[in-house]
N, C-alpha and C positions, 0 to 999 in steps of 0.2 A: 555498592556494586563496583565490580571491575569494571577499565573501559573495553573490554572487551565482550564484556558481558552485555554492556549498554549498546554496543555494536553488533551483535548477534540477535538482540532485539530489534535495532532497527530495520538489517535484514530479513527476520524475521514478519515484520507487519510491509514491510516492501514485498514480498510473498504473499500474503495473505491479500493486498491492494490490487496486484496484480490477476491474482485469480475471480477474485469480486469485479472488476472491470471486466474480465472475460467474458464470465457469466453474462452481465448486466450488458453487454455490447453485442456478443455473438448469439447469445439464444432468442433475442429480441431478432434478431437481422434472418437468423433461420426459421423463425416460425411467422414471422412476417407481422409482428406487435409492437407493438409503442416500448420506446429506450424508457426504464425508470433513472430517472434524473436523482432521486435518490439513493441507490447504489453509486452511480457516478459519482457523485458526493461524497459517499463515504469513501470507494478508493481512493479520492482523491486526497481527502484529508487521510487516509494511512500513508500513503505518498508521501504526503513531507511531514507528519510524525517521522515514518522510515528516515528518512533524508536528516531530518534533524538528527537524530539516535545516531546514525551512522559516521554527520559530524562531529557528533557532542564525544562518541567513544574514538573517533581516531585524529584527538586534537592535539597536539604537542605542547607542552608547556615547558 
């Protein structure tokens, strides 16, 4: 893969983290339920998947 390619994926799950946190943060808080700690988890580990990918594709050698 390109490192651009590698970089587009990392953006890519950086997106997808971010929408999963949403979810898992604001529908809990508006219907008045317990945070699944769960979710959290997972966006968080797509976070820095994302974050890795994003360094690994724009590293200069």
């Amino acid at each position: 893969m390109t490192r651009e390619t590698i970089k587009e994926i990392g953006k890519l799950c950086f997106d997808i983290a971010k929408i999963i946190f949403a979810i898992a943060i604001l529908t809990p808080l508006l219907k008045d339920t317990s945070i699944n700690y769960y979710a959290v988890f997972g966006s968080m580990s797509f976070i820095v998947g994302g974050i890795i990918l994003i360094n690994k594709g724009t590293r200069n050698e």
